[in-house]
C-alpha positions in Angstrom: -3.8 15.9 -5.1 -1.2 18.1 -3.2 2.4 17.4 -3.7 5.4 16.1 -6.4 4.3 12.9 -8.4 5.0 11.0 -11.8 2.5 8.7 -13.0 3.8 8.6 -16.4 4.6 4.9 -17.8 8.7 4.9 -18.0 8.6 5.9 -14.1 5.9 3.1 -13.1 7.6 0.7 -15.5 10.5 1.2 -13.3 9.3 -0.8 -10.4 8.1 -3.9 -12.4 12.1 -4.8 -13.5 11.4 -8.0 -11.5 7.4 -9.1 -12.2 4.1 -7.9 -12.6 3.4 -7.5 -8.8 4.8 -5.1 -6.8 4.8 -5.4 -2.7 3.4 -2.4 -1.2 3.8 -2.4 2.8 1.4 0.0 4.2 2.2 2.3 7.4 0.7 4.6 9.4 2.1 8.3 9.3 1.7 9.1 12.7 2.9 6.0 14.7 4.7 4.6 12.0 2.4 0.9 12.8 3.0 -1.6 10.1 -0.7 -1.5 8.7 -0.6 -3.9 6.2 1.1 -5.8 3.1 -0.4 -6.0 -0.6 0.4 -6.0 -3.9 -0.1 -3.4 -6.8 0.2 -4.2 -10.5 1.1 -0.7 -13.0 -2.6 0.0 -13.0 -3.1 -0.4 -9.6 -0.1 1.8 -9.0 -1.1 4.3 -11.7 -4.3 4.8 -9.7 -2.8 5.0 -6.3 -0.5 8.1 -7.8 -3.2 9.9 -9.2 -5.8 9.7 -6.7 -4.1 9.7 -3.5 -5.5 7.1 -2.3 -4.7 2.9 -1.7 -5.4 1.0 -4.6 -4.3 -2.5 -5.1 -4.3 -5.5 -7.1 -5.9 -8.6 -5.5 -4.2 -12.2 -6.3 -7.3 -14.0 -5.0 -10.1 -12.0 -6.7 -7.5 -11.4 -9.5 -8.6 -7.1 -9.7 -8.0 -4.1 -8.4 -9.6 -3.1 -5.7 -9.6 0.8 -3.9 -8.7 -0.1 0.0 -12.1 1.1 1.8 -13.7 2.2 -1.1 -16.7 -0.6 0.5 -16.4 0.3 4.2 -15.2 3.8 4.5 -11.7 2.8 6.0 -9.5 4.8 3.6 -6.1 5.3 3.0 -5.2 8.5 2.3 -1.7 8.7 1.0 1.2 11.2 2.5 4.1 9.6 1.5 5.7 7.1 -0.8 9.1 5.7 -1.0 10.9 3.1 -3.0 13.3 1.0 -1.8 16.9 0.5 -2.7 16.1 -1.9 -5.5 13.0 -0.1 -6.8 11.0 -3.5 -5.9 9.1 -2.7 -3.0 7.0 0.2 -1.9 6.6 1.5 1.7 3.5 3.9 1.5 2.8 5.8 4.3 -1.3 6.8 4.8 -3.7 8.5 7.3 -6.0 5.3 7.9 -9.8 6.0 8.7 -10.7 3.3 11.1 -9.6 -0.5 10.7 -6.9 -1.5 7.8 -7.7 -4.8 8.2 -10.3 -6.8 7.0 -11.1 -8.5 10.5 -11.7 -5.3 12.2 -8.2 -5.1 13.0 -6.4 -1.8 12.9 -3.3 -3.6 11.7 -3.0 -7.0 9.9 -0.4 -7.5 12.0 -1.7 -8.8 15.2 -0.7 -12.8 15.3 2.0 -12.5 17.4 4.4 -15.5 16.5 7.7 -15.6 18.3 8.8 -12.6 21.0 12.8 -12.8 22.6 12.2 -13.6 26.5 15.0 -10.7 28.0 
């Protein structure tokens, strides 16, 4: 994998000041679309820095799983950044095909409340 990363466990260890899971909101590079929201744990993160890819930890299933590793929608990583309290991730991908499990290219499609102008 290209570019400047850590994966060492003080920096990962970082992030998890608060608890074990870690929210990670997914966006697409080029049109900046929230994609999706998911947790990682330190492995999960660990794995995510050294491939380059998406992985996550799953609260249902309880295990990490590799975003598209089953249906060929990967995320391919270009970007990571903490925010201001090191407790949430934005991570920035080039998605291949749907992010969302429904067929969705965003999770993000129940719109709930829009200001009438």
């Amino acid at each position: 994998m290209e570019g400047k990363y850590r994966t060492d466990d003080a920096f990962i260890e970082s992030f998890f000041q608060k608890g074990d899971l870690l929210p990670a909101i997914v966006q697409e590079v080029g049109t900046n679309e929230v994609l999706m929201l998911a947790y990682m744990n330190r492995e999960s993160m660990k794995k995510t820095l050294e491939t380059g890819y998406t992985w996550f930890y799953s609260r249902s299933r309880q295990e990490l799983w590799n975003k598209g590793a089953t249906s060929g929608h990967l995320q391919k990583i270009i970007s990571i950044h903490g925010d201001c309290d090191s407790d949430t991730l934005l991570v920035q991908v080039e998605q291949t095909g749907p992010a969302c499990h429904t067929g969705a290219h965003s999770c993000f499609f129940n719109e709930i409340w829009r200001r009438d102008e």
